[in-house]
Structure formats: structure tokens, C-alpha cells
C-alpha positions as CSV (number, residue, x, y, z in Angstrom):
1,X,105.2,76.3,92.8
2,X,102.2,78.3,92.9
3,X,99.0,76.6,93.0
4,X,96.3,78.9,94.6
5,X,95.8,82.7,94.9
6,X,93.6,84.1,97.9
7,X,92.4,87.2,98.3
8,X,90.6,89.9,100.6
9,X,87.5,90.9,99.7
10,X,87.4,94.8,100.9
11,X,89.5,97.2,99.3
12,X,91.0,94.6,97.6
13,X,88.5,93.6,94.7
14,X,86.1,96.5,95.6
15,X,87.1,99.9,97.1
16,X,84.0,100.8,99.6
17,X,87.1,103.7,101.2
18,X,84.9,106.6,100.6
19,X,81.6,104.7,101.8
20,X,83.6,104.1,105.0
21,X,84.5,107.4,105.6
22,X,80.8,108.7,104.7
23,X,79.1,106.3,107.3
24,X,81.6,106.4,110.1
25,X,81.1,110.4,109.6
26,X,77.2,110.0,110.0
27,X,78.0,107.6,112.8
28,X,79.8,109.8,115.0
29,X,77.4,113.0,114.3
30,X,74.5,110.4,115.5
31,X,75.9,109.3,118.6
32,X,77.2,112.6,119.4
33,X,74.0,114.2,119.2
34,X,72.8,111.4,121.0
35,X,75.1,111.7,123.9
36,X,74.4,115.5,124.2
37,X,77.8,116.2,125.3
38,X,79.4,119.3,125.6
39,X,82.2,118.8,123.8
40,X,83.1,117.4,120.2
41,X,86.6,117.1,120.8
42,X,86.1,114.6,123.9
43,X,84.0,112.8,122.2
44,X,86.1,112.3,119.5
45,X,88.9,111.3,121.1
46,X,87.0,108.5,123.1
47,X,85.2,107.3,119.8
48,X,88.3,107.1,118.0
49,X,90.6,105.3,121.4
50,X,87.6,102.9,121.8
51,X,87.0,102.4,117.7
52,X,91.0,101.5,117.8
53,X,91.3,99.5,120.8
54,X,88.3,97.2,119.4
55,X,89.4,96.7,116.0
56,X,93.1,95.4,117.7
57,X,90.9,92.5,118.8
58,X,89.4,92.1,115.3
59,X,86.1,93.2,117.2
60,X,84.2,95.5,114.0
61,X,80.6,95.4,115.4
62,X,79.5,98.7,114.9
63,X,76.5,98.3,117.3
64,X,79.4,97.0,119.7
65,X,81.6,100.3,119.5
66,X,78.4,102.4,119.8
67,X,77.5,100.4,123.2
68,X,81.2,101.1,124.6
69,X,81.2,104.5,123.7
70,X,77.7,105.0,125.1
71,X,78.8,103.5,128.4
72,X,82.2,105.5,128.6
73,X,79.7,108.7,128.3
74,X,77.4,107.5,131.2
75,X,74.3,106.9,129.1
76,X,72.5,103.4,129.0
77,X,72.8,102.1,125.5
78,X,69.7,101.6,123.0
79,X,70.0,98.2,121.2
80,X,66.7,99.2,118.7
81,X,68.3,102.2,118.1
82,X,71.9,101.0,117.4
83,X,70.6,98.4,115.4
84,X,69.0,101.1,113.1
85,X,72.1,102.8,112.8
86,X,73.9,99.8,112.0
87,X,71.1,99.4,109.0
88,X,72.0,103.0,107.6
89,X,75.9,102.8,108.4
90,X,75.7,99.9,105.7
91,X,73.3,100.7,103.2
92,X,76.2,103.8,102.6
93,X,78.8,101.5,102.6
94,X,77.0,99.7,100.3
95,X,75.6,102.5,98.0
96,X,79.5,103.7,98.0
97,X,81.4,100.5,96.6
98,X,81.8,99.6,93.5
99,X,84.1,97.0,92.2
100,X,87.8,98.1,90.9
101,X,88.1,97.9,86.9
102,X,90.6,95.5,86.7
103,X,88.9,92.8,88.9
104,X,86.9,90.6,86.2
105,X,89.8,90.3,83.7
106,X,92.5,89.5,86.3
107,X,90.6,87.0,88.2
108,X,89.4,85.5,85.0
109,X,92.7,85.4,83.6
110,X,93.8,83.8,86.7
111,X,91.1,81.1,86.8
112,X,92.3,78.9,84.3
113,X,95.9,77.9,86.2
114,X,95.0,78.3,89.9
115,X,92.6,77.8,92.2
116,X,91.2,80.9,93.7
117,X,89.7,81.3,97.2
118,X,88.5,84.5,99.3
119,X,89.2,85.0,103.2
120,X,86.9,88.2,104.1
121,X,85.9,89.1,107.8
122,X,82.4,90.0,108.5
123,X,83.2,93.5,109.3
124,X,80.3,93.4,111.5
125,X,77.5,94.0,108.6
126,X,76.4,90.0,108.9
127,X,73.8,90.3,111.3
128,X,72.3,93.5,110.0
129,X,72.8,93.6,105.9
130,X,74.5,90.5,104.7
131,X,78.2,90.4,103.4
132,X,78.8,93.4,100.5
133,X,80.1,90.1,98.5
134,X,76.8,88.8,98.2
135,X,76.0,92.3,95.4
136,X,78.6,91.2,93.2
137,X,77.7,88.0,91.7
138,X,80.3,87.8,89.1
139,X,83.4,87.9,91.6
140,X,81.5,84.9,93.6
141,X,81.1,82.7,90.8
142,X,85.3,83.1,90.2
143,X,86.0,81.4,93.2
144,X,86.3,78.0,94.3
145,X,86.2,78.8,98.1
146,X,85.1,81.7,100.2
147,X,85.4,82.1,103.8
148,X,83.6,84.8,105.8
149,X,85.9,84.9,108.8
150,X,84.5,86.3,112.4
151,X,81.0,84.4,111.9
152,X,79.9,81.0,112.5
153,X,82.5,79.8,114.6
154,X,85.2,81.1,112.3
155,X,87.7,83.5,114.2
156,X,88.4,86.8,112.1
157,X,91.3,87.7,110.3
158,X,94.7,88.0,111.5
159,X,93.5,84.2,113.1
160,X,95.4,82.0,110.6
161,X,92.6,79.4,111.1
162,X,90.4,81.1,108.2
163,X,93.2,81.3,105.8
164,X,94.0,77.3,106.5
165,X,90.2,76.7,106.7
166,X,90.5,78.5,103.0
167,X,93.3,76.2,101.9
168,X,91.8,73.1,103.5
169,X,89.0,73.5,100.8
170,X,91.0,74.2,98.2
171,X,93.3,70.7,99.1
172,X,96.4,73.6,98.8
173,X,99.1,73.8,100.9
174,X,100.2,77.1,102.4
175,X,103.7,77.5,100.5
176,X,101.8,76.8,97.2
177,X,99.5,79.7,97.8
178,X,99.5,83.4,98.0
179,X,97.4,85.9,99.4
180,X,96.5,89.2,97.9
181,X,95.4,91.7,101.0
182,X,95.4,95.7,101.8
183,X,95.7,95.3,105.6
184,X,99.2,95.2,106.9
185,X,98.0,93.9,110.6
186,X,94.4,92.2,109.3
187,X,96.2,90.5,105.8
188,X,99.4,90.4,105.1
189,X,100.7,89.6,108.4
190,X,98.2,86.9,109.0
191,X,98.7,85.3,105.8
192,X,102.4,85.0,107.0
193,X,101.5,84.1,110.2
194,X,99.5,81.2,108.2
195,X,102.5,79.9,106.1
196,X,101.3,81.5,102.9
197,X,103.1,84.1,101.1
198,X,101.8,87.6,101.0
199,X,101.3,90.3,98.3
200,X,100.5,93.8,99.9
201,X,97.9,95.6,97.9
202,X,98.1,99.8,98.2
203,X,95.4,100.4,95.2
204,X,96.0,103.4,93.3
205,X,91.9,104.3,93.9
206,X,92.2,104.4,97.6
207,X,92.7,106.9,99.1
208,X,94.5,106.2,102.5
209,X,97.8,106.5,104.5
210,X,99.4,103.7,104.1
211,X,101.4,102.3,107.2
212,X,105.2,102.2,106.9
213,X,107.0,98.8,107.6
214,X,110.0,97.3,107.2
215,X,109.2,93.8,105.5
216,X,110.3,92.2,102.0
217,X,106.9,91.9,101.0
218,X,105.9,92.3,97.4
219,X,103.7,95.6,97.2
220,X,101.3,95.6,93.8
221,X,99.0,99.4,93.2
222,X,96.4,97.4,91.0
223,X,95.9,93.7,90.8
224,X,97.0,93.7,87.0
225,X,100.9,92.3,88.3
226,X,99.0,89.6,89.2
227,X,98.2,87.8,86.0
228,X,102.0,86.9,86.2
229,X,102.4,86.1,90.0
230,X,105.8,84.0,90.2
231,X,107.2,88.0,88.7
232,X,106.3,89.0,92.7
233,X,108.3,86.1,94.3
């Protein structure tokens, strides 16, 4: 029996996907420019290897990648000036997210049979602009536990320890709980890997190539299905 319903926070109740793309675009031109290398392609290639190879150790400090990359290249990083960077990266992620339609009536809807928590990691904007959670007030008051995962002393997302950490406040257990993700690695898998039972969010608003897996995991393109969640078991 279902008890609780867990969600991510990022392209799952809010689509920042084009503020993403926007700032890590800036980013790259910056530190390019920066760099003064000779060639674009190069530099891409590292950026993009070292951007990957990062984020498969649920490492998303953007001042962090800018510091490897820099190194890579030769020169000695700038902490002030990364810092900055990290300030603009987010205000567009930030000016560039906006909630998806259906979020306020489903999780409403949803509030008066289960309890509902949120497991977000930190994507690396904690230390310079505060969560993206903290603009929308209305989705905070709907929940009855949050967890930003990858800061104080909790371990980021696929780590099951946030999701149990989630359940834990909750008094859930993890078969009497789903979560609601767009991450196949980040999400769904460490929901699994947690005990609790996954539902694989593609939104229909983001725009994105979607991995392909084989896995019997229920995929939903708007949160709507989930008013009626024992229909995805």
C-alpha cells in the first residue's frame, strides 16, 4: 500500500532545461576566452569529458569543473573569478525556471492521502545562490519533508542515504513509497537502489534525449497520472 510519494525537485516540479543550456553555453564561452586557447574544438571536448566524468561522482560544483578544466589547460585557476561565474551561471538558471502547470493541483490533490517528501541534490548552487526551491514558496509549503542531498553531511543523489533520510522523517517505509524522478542514473535507479519504487518522469516540456534502458519502470510525460498512483504499479 502506498503511503508516501517523493519527488525530485529539478525538472521534475520545475523545468529550468533551457536555463541550463543558456548558462552552461555562457560558461564555456567564459572560460574559453579565458583560457586563450587556440582551439574551440579541444576545448570542448575536455570541458565536456571532465563535465561527465564529475557529474559520475555526483560532483556538480561548477566552480569545481571550471578549476579542473583550468588545470587540464595549464593555467592556475581564479577562485574570485570562478565564484563570480558561479553567481551569473545561476541567476540564469534561475531567471529561466518556472514551475510546470500541473504541479500545484497534483501535489495538492495528492496531499490529502499521502505524505509527501522531496530528495533534491544541491546541484552545486548552495554555496553561491541558495537552492532554486527556496523561489517557489507554494511547492515548499506541500511537503512534509525535504532533503537537500550533497550538503551538510548528506551524500548526493544516487546515495540511497537521502532517500531513507527522506523516509526516516516521514516514519514511511521504503515499499510504501514511491519516487517521482527525471534522472535515470541520479533518480530512478537510486530510488531502487533504496527499496522504493520508481516512476520515471520524461516531461512533455523538456526538451532532452532521453536515455534508452531496458527496465519495467513506470514512465509518466506529466505528473497528472499521478493523482491515481496504484494505476502505475
Amino acid at each position: 500500500m502506498i503511503k508516501a510519494i517523493l519527488f525530485d525537485f529539478g525538472q521534475t516540479l520545475v523545468n529550468s532545461s533551457d536555463g541550463f543550456r543558456k548558462a552552461e553555453k555562457d560558461a564555456q564561452l567564459r572560460l574559453f576566452s579565458h583560457l586563450g586557447l587556440p582551439s574551440r574544438d579541444d576545448f570542448l571536448s575536455t570541458y565536456r569529458d571532465i563535465r561527465g566524468e564529475l557529474h559520475s561522482q555526483s560532483i556538480f560544483s561548477r566552480n569545481v569543473m571550471w578549476r579542473n578544466v583550468s588545470v587540464h589547460f595549464g593555467l592556475k585557476p581564479s577562485d574570485e573569478l570562478y565564484m563570480e561565474w558561479e553567481r551569473e551561471y545561476w541567476k540564469t538558471v534561475i531567471d529561466n525556471t518556472a514551475m510546470f502547470p500541473e504541479v500545484i493541483h497534483v501535489l495538492k490533490a495528492l496531499s490529502s492521502r499521502y505524505r509527501l517528501g522531496l530528495v533534491s541534490n544541491t546541484q552545486g548552487q548552495g554555496q553561491s545562490a541558495g537552492h532554486r526551491l527556496s523561489l517557489f514558496p507554494g511547492i515548499v509549503k506541500l511537503f512534509d519533508a525535504i532533503i537537500i542531498a550533497g550538503e551538510g553531511g548528506v551524500p548526493p543523489k544516487p546515495d540511497p542515504e537521502p532517500f531513507l533520510r527522506c523516509l526516516t522523517e516521514l516514519d514511511i517505509e521504503p515499499g510504501e513509497a514511491l519516487f517521482v524522478g527525471d534522472d535515470w542514473r541520479i533518480d530512478i535507479c537510486g530510488a531502487r537502489d533504496a527499496g522504493i519504487r520508481p516512476v520515471w518522469l520524461q516531461h512533455r516540456s523538456v526538451h532532452r534525449a532521453w536515455p534508452v534502458v531496458e527496465a519495467s519502470v513506470p514512465i509518466i510525460r506529466d505528473l497528472n497520472p499521478l493523482i491515481e498512483p496504484e494505476t502505475l504499479l
